[in-house]
Structures are given as C-alpha cells and as structure tokens.
VEXMI-146697 format. One record per atom (N, C-alpha, C): residue in one letter; x negated, y negated, z. Coordinates in steps of 0.02 Angstrom, whole numbers, plus 50000, padded with zeros to 5 digits. Atoms other than C-alpha are relative to their C-alpha. Last residue first. Example, Ala and Ser with C-alpha at 12.3 -4.5 7.8 and 13.67 -1.06 7.14 Angstrom:
<lumros>
S500425005949997 S493165005350357 S500394994550037 A499555005950000 A493855022550390 A499554994050000 
</lumros>
This chain:
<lumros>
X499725002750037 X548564560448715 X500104993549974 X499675006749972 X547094567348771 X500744996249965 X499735008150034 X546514583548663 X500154997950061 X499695003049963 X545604600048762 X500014991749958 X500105007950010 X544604612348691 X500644996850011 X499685004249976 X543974628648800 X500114992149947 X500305006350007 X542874641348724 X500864997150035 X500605000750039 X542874659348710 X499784991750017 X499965007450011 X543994667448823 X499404997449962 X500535005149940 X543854686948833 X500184993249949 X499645006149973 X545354693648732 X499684998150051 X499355007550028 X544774710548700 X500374995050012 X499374999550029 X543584722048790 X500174993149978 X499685002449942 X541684722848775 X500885001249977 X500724998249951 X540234727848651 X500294999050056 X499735005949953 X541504731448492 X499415000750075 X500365005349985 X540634743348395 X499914994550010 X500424996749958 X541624758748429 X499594993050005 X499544999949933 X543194749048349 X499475002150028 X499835007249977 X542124741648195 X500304999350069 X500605000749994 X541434759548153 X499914993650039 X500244996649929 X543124767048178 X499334996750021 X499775003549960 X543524751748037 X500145006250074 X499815005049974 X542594757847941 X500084995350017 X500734999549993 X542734775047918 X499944994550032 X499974997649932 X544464772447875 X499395001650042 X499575001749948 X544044763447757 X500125002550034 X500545003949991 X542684775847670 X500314993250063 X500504997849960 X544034788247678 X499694995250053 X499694998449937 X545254779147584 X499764999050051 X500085007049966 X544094772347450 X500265002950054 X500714999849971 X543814793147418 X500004993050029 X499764998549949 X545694793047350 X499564997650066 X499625007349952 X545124784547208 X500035000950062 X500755004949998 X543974799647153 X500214992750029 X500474997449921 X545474811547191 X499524993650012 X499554998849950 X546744800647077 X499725002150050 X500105006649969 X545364801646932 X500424995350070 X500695002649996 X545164819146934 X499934993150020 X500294996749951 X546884823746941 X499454995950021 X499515005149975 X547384811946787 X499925002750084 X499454997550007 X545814820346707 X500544994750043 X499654997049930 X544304811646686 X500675002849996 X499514995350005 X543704808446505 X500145005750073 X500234994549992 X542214800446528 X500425005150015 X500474998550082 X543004784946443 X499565004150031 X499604997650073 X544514788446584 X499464999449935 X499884992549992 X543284787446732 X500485002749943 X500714996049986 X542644771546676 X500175006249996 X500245000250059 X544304762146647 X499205006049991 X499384995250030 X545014770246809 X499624998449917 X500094991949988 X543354762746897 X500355003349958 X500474996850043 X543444745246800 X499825008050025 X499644998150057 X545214744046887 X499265000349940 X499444992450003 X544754749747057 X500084997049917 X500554992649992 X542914737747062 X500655005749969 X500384999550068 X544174720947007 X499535008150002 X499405000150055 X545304726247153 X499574998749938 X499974994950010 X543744728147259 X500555002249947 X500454999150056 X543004710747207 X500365007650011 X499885000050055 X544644705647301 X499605003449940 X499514995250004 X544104711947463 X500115000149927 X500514996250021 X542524698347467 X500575005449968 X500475001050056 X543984686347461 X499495004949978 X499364999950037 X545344692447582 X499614999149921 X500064991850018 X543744695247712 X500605002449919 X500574997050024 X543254679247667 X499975007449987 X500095002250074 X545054670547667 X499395004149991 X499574996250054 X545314678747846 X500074999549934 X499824989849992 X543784676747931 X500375001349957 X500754999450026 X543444657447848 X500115005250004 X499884999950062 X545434651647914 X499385003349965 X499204995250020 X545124660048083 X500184999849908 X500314995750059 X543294651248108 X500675004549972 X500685002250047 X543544638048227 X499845002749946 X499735007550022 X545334644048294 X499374997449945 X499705006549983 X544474659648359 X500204998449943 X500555008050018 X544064675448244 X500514994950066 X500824998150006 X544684695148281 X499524993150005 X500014998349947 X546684691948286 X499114999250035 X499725008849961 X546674684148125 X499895001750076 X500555001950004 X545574701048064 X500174991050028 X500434997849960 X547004710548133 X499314996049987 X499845001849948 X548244700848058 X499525003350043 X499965007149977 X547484702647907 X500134994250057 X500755000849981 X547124720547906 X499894993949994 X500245000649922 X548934726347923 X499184996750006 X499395002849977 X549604723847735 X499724997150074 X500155006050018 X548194734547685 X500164993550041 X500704999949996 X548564748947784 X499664993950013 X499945001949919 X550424748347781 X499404997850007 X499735008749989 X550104744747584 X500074997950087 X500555005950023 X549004762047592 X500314993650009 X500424999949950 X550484770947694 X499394996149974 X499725002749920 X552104766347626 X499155000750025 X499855004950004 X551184768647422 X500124998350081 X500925002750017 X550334785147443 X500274993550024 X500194998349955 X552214790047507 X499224996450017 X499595004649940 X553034780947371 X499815001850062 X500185006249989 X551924789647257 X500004994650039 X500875002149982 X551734805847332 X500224993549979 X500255002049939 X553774805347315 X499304999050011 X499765004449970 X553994802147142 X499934998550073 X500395006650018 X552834813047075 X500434993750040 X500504997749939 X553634828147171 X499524994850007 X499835001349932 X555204824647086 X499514997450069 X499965005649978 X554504822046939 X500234997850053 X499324997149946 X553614838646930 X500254992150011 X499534992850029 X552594837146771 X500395000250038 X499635000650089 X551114826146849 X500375005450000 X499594999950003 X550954829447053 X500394998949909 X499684993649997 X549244834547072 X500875001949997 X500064997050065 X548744816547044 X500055009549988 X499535001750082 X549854810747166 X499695003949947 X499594996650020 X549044823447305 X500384995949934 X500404994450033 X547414814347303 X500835005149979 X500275000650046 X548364798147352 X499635006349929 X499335001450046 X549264805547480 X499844999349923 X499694995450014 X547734810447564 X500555000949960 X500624993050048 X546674797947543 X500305005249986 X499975004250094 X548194785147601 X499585006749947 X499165000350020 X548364796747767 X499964998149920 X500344992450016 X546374792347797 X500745003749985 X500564998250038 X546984775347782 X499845007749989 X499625003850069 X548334774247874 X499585001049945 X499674993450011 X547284783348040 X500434998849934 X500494995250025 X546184767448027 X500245007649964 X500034998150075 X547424758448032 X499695002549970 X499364998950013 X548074763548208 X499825000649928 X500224990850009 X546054767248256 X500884999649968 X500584998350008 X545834747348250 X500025009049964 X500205001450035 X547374741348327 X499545003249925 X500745001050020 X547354751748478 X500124996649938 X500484997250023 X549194748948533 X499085000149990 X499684996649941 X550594740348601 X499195002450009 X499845003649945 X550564725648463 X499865002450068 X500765003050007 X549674736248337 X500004996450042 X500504994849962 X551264748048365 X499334996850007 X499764997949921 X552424735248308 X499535001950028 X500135006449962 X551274729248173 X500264999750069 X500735000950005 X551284746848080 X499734993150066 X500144992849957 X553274749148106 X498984998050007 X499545003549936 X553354731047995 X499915004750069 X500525004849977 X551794737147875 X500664996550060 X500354995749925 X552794753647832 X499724996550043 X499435000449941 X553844741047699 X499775003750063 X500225001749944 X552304742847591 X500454997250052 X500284995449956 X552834757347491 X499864994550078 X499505003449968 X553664744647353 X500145003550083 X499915006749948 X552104744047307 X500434998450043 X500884997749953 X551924763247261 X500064992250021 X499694998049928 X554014762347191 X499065000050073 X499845004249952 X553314750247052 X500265002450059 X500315003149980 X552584763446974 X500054995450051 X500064995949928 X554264775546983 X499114995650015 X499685000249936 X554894761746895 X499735003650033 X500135005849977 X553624757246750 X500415001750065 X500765003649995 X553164774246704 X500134993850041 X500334996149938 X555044778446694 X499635000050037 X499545001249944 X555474766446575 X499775001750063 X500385007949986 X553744768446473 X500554998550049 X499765004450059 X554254789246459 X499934991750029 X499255002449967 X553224800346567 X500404993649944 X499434995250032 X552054813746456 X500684995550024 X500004994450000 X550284809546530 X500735003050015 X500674994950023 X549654795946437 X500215005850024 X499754998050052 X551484786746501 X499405004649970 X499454995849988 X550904790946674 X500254998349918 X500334994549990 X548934783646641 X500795003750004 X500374994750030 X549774769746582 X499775006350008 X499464998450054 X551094764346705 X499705001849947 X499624995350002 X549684769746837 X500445000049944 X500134995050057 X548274756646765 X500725007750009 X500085002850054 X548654741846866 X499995004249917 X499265003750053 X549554747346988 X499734996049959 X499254998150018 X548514761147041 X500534995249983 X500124993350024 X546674756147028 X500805004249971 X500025005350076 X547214738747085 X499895006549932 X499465004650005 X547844745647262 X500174998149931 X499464994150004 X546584760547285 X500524993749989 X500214997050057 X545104746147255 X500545007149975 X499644999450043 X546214736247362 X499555004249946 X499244999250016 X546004747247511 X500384998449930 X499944991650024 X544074750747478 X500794999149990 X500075002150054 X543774728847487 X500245009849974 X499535004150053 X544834727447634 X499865001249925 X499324995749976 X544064742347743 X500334994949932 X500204993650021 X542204735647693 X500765003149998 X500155001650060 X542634716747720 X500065008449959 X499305003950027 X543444720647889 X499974999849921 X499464993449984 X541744732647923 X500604998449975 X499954995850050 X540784718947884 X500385006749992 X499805002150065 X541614705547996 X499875005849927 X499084999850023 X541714717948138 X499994997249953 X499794995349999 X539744720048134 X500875000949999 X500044997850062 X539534700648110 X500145006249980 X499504999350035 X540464693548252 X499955005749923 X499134994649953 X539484694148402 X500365000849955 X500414993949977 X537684688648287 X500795003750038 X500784999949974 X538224675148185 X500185007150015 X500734994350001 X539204680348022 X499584999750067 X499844992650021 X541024673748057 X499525003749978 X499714995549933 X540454659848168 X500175005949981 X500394998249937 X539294652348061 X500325003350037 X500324993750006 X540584655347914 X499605000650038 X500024996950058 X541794643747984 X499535005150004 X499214998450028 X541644636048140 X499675002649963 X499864995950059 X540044637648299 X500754996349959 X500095004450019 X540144626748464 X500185001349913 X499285003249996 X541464639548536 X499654992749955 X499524998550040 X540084652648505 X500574996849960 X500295001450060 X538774642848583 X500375002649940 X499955005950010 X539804640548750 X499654999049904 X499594998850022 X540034661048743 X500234991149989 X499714997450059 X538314663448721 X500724998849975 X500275002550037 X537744652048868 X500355001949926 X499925007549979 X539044658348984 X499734998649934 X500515004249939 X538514675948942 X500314992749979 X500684996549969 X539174691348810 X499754994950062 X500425006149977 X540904684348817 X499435002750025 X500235000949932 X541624700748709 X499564993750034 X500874996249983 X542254699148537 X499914998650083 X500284993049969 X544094703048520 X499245001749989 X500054994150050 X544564684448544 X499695007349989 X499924993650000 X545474671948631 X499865002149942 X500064996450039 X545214652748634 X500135008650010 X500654993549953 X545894641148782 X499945006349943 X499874992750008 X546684628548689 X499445001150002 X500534996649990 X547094612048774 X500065002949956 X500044991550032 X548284597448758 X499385002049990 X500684996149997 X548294583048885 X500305004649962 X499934995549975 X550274572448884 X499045003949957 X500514999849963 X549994555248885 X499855006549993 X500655001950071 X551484552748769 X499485001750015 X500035008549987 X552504561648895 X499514999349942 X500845001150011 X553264580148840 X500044993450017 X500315004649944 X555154580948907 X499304998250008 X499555009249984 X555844582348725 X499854997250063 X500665006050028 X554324595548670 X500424993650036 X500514996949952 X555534612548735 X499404991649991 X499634997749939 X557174606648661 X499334998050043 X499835008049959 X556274598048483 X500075000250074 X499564999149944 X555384615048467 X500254994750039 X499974993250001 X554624615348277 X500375001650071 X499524999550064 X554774594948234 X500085009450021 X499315001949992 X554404591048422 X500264999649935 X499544994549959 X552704601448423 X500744997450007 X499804992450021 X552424592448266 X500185004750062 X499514998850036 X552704574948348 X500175007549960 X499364998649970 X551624580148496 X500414997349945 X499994992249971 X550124584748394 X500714998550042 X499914994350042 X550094567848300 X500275008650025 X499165001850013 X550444558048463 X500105005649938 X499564998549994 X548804568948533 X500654998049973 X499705002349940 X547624564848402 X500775002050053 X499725004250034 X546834577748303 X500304996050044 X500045006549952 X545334587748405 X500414991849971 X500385005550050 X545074600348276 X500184993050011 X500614998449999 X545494612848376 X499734996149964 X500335001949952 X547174604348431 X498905002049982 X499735008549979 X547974600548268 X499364999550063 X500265001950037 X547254620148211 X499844990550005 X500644997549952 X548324627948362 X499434996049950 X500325004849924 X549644615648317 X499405002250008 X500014992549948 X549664622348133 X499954993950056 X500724996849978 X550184608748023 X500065004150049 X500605005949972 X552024607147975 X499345002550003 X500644994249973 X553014614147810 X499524995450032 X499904996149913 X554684607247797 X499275005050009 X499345003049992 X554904594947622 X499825002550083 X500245007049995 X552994596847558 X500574997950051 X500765001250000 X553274616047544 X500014992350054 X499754997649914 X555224615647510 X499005000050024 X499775003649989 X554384608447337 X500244998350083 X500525004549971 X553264619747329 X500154994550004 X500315001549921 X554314632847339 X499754993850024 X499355001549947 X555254626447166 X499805001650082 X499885005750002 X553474627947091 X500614998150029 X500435003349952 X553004643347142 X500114994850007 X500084996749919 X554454651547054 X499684996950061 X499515005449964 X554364642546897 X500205000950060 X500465007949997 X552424650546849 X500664994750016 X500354999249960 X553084670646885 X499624992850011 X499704999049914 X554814666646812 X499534999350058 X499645005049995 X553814661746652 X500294997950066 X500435002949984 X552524676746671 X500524992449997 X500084995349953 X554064691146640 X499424991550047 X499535002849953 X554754679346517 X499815001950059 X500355006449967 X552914681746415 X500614997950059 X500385001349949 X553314701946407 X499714990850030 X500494999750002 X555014698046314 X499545001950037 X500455007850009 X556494693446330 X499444999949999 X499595006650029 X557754707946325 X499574994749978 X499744999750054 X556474724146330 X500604995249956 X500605000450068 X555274713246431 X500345005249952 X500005007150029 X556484707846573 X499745002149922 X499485001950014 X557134725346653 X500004993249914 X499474995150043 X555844734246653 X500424999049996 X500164997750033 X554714719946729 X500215003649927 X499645006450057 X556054713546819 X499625003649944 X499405001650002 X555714729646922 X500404996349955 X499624993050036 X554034732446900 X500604999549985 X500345001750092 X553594712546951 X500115007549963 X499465005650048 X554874713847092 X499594999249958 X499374994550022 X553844731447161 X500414995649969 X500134995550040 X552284718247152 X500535005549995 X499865003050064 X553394706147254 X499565003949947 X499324998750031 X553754721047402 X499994993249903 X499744995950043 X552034723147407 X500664997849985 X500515002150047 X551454704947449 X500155004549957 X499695002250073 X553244701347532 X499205002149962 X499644994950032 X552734716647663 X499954995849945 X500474998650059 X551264702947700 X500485005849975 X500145003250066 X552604692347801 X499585003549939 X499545000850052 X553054707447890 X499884994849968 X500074992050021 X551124712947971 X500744997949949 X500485002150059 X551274692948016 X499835007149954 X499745007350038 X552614694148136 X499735001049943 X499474996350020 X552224712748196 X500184993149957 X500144996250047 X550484705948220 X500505002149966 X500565002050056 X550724689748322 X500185006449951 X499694999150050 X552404697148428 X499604997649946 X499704994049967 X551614695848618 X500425003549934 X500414992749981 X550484682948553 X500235005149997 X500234998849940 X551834670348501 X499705005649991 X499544992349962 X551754667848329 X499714997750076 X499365002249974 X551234650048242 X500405004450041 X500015007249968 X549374651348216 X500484997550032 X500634998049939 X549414666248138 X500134996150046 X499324994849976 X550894661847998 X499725000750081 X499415003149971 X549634647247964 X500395002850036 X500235003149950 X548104659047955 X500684995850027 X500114995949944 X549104669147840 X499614997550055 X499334999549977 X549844656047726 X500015005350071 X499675006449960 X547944650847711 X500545001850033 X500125002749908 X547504669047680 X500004991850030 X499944993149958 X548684671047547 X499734998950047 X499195002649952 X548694652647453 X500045005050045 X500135006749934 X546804651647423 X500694999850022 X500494996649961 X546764668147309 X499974995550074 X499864993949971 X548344665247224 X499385000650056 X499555002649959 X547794648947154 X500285003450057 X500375004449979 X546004653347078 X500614999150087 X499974994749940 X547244671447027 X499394992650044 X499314995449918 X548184657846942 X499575003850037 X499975008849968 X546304647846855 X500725002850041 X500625002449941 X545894667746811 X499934994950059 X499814994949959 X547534672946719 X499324998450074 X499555002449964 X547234656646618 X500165004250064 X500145006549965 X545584662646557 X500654996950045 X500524998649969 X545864679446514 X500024992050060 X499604997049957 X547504675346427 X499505001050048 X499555006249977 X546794663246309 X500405002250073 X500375003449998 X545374676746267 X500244994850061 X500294996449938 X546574691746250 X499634992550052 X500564996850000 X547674678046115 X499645003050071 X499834998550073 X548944668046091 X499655006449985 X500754997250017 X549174662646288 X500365002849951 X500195001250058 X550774654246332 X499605002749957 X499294999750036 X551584661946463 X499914999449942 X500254991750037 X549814660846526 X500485000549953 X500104999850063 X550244641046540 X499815006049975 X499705000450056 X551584646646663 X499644997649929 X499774993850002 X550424657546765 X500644998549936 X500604996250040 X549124639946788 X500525008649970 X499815005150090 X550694627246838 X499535004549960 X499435000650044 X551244640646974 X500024997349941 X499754994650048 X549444646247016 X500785001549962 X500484996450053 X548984627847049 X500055008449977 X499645005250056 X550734620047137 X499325002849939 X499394996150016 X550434637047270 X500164992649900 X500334992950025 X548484631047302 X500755004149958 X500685000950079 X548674613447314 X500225007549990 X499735002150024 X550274617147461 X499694998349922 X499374996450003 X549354630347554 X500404995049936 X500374994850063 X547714618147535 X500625004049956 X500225003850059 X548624602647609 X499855006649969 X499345000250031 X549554614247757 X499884995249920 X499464995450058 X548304620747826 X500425001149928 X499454997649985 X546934610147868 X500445004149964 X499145004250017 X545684599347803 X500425002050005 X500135009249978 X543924607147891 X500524996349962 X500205001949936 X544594625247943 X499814993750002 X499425002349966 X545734625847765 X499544999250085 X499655004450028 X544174621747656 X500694998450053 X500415004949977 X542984632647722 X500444995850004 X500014999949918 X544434646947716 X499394993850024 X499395001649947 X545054642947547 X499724998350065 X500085005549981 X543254644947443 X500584995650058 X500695000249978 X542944663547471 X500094990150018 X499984998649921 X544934664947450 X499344997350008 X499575004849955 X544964655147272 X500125001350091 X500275003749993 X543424666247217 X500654992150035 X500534999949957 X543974681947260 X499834991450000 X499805000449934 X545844676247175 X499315002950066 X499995006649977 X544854670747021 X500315001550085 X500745004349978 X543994687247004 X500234992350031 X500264997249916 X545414696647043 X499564996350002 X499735002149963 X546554685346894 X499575003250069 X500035006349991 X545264689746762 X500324998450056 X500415000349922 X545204709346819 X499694992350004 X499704997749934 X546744715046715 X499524996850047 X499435002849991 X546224703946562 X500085001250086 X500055004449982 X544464709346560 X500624994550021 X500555001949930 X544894726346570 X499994993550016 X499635002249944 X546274725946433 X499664998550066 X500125007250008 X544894729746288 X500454994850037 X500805000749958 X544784747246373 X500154990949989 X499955000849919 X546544750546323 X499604996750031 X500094992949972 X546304746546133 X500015001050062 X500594998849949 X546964732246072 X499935004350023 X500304991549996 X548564731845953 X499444998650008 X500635002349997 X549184714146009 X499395005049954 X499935006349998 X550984718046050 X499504997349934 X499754998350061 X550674737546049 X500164992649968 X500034994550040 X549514735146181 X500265000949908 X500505003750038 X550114719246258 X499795005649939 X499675004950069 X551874728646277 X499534996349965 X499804994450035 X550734741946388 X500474992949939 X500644999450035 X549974726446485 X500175004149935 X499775004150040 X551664718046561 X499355004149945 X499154999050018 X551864727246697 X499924999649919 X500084994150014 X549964727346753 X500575002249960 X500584998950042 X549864709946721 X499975007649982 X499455001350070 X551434706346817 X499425000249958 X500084991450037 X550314714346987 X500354998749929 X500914995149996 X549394698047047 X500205004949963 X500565003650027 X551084686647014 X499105003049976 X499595000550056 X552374696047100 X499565000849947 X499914993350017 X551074700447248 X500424999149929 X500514994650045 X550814682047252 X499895005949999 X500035002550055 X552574677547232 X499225000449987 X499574997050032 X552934688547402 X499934999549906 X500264993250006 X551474681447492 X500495004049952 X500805001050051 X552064662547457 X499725007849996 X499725001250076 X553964668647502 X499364998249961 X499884997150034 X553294674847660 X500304999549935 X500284994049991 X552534661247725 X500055003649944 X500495001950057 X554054650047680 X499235005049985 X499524998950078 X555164662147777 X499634998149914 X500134991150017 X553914663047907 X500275000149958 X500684998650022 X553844645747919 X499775003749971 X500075002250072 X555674642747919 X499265001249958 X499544994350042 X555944656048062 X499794996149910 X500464994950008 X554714644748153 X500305007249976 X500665004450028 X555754628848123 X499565007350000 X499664998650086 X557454640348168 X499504997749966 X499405004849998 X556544643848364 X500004999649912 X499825000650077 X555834659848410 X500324995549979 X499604994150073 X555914659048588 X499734997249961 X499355001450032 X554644649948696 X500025004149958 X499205000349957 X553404654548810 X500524999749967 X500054994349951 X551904659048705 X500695001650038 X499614996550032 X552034644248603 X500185006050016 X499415001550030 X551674635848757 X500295002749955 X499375001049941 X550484644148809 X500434998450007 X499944991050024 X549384644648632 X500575000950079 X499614998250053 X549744625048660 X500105006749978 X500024995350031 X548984623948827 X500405003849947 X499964994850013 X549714608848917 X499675004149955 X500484992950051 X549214599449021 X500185004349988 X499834993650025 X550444583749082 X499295002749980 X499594997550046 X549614565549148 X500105009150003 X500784997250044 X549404562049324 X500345002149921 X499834993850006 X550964548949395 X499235005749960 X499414997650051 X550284534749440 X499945004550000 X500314996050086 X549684528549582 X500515001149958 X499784993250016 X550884517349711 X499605002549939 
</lumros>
C-alpha cells in the first residue's frame, strides 16, 4: 500500500481563508502600539521645544539641530532595517529596535545641555526608524489580502494618533512635571511593550517560507496564530508562496530573475525602480508637510498671538487628523490605490494653504488644521501599505524601510524649511503656502507611478516552496 502524498499548502492561501483569529488581533495590537509610541516619541520634541526656549534661553534657530537629530537617526535606522529584517527576520529587529529607542528617549530625559540632547534624540530616532517599517512588513505579512490595506492603513493611525498623545500629555505634563516627564513616559513605554514583544510576537510565515526555514518551524507558528485551522496539518506537510505583485511579468525569463533578486536588487532593478522613486518622492514631500507643521506650528501660533495652551492643543489636533487613514484603506481595498492617495494629497495642498489664512479666526484655525491634518496623515499613513503591496516577500522589508527611510530626510528638509523661511521673514501665510507645494509634488508622483505601471497587478512572480 503507498503512502499517503504529502499536504501543499500555500501560506498566502491559507491566511487568505481564515478568519481573523485572537493571535492576529494580538499582532495588530502589538503593531500598533509600536507605531503609536513612535509617533509619541518623533513629535515630543516639538511639544516640549517652547519650554526648552525659555528653559535654556536659545534662540529658535538654535533648536534646528535638536528637532532634526531624531529624523536623521530615524532615516538612518529605516535605510538600515529593511536589509536587516529580509536576511534575520522580523521579529529580532522589531524587538532590538523598540528596547533601543526606549533605553535611548529615557537617557534624553536626561540631557543637560542642546548638545546632550542632540545626540541622544538621534540614537531613539536610530530606534524609531527600524521599528516602523519592520512592524509594517510584519503587520503585511499577516493580513489576509482581501483586508491587507485597511488592516495596515489602521495600525499607522497609532503613528498620528501618538503625536496628538505627545500634545496632549504634553499640555498637560510639562506645567506639573516638567518638559523631561514628557520624555520619561516616552523611554518607559517601549520598554513594558517589549516585554509582551518577546512573550507573543511570532515570525512572519510569509517571511518563514521565503526564506526557506524549515517546515516543523513554520508549522509550529502557523499553530501558535490558528491552532483550529494548523491542528490537521501533517509534519510532512509542503509549504509554498506563490508571490504577488503590482509589477507586471514582463517574460518567463524576467519574471524567474525577479524572484531570484531580494532586498535592494529588487527594489532598484529595472521593473521596480520607477514605482520605487515615485514612493520615495510622495513619502519624502508628505513628511516634509508633517515635520514642517508639528514641529514648528506651536511656535509659529504662539508668534502669532495664540496663547502656549492653545498653541499646543489645537496643534496636536493636525495629527490627531490621521484617523481618515481607516476610510482611506477601505477604498484602497476596492479601488485604484495609486490615484486614491494621490487625490489626498492634492486635498492636503489645499488645506494646508488655507491654515495659514486662518490666523485670528480661531474657529476657522481650528478646523483647516484638523482638516489639513485628516487628509495629509490619510495620505501618509496610506503609503506603506501600498508600497508593501508593490514588493514581493524578497524585498518587502528593503521597499518599505527604504522608502520610510529616504522619506525621513523629508521631515529633516520641512523643519530646516520653516527655519529658513522665517530668517527671511516669511509671513505665517507665506510659509503655510510654500509647504503646501510638497502636496502637489506628491500627488504628482504617485500619478506618475500609476501611469507607469507596464501591466496589471498581481501577476505572479516567483514560486517558493518548503518540505516539511
């Protein structure tokens, strides 16, 4: 009598089929609690700057290097994340990366001096920069298809919604306890995650299989995330994954050389590179309107007549904008992708230009902001899952850390712009339009990235296949 043949299954097919189970609720939860603490974490600089000020007495300008220590480290902690998480995995970096801007944010706490603060703010945004698109490849990795974007479009709400919790405590914390309590919370925070971290956070399957880990390994994590659905797996059992992505299978040959490709070979060769710069181009204009305004708005609004309370809340209402990114991911699901955020963008320009026509009326200030705010953070928010969507398995962690990385230099670009345009004595108008202009340019594109696609979406790329 033969034997029985072994099982094949197709792990993106599998997760495909099954509900939502409480293990992939925990993911997301964790996920989103790392995106949430670095939005906290990235914008408590801007919160906290105006107390440096009078703290410290420094002159605005001599805050630059402060505000744009943590972007540089978080370019340079993404640029290096995504090599790092495609050849050792998810769940080691994610876990390095959250225990390094929690122990690096509480020695800021400490800092005596611009100098001391510079530097520490740099070695967190090191940490920050490699935990975001890791947590976002992971999140990636674990959705069914049919709910990828809307999934992962709400984990990045926590990025704004924890920059609206650094305004918030902000104005709450630093007339009781100071501006360093504000950075205390922001360095014990990570560290109690990262405990739950080590305790319930598994490897990606899709990542298990592309990197050809052994099957028993790969079937105990599919039986820590869907014990039900994994309990009649055989040890023997074959796992595949059949790749999907929105470059087109120019030819047999091309699309076997594609699948040989990871990391940055795959995200610059030749099918990929016109969407990669375009991703880079849309990411790095969004945060330059991101860092531009919450770093420098609670200034530029007390400069022009609002009282430091005030300043700090209706600031924090522009992050707390990115709740539009859940509605945003629906529709990206159904939708064009591509021209959805595109249209967010050119929206943002507009909003944007109207804040600074809004000083004096606070009513009127309050909404552009929160309006600027829902639709740039939707924007933002959305261009991760779309650029997860965009790379195989081979190159997913490299796409999304690179484009998350080059992006960053734009957050350092928005807050030496506002410094710039204020020592040529821009108006609060003036410098509000001239931001606006990143908008545009994003939206731009990423029409440029949707026309110059050469095929449709979700041709197969490669085939790899474990044994168990």
């Amino acid at each position: 009598m033969s034997a029985r043949p072994a099982t094949s299954i197709d792990v993106q097919q599998f997760i495909d089929l099954q509900p939502l189970s409480a293990r992939q609720w925990l993911i997301f939860a964790m996920c989103f609690a790392v995106v949430l603490l670095d939005g906290f974490d990235t914008s408590a600089i801007g919160f906290i700057a105006p107390s440096l000020l009078g703290e410290w007495g420094v002159a605005r300008t001599a805050l630059s290097p402060v505000l744009s220590a943590a972007l540089f480290g978080l370019a340079c902690g993404a640029l290096l994340a995504g090599p790092l998480a495609d050849r050792l995995g998810r769940r080691a970096l994610l876990s390095v990366s959250v225990a390094l801007f929690g122990i690096a944010c509480l020695i800021s706490s400490q800092a005596g001096n611009l100098t001391e603060l510079t530097v520490s703010r740099f070695v967190t945004g090191l940490g920050l920069g490699a935990a975001m698109p890791t947590a976002a490849t992971l999140m990636n990795e674990y959705c069914p298809k049919q709910r990828r974007a809307t999934l992962v479009n709400l984990m990045f709400c926590g990025f704004p919604l924890g920059a609206a919790l650094g305004g918030f405590l902000a104005a709450w914390m630093i007339p009781h306890f100071g501006w360093r309590s504000v950075l205390v919370f922001g360095g014990v925070t990570p560290l109690l995650l990262l405990i739950v971290l080590l305790l319930a956070m598994p490897e990606s399957i899709r990542y298990q299989v592309a990197s050809r880990h052994a099957g028993a390994s790969i079937l105990r994590t599919l039986s820590r995330v869907w014990p039900y659905a994994a309990a009649d797996l055989r040890p023997d059992t074959v796992f595949t994954l059949t790749e999907q992505s929105a470059v087109s299978k120019q030819s047999e040959a091309g699309a076997l050389s594609s699948g040989e490709r990871r990391g940055l070979r795959l995200v610059l060769s030749r099918d990929y590179l016109l969407g990669t710069l375009m991703l880079w181009t849309a990411y790095f204009m969004g945060l330059v309107i991101f860092y531009a305004s919450i770093n420098w708005m609670p200034i530029l609004l007390r400069e022009g007549g609002v009282s430091p309370a005030h300043a700090a809340l209706i600031s924090a209402l522009f992050p707390l904008g990115g709740v539009g990114a859940v509605l945003c991911g629906y529709l990206m699901d159904r939708f064009n992708a591509d021209r959805i955020i595109a249209l967010c963008y050119a929206l943002t320009a507009v909003s944007m230009a109207a804040v600074g026509q809004a000083l004096g009326h606070v009513g009127l200030l309050i909404l552009a902001v929160f309006c600027a705010g829902v639709l740039m953070n939707t924007a933002q928010s959305s261009l991760p899952a779309l650029a997860a969507a965009y790379y195989p398995t081979q190159g997913r962690g490299t796409g999304v850390s690179w484009m998350l990385g080059i992006g960053r230099f734009g957050g350092i670009a928005g807050s030496f712009l506002v410094a710039e345009l204020g020592r040529r004595h821009f108006t609060f108008g003036g410098i509000f339009a001239t931001v606006a202009l990143a908008g545009v340019v994003a939206c731009l594109a990423l029409l440029i990235k949707y026309r110059g696609r050469s095929g449709a979406p979700n041709d197969p790329l490669n085939r790899v296949t474990v044994n168990g």
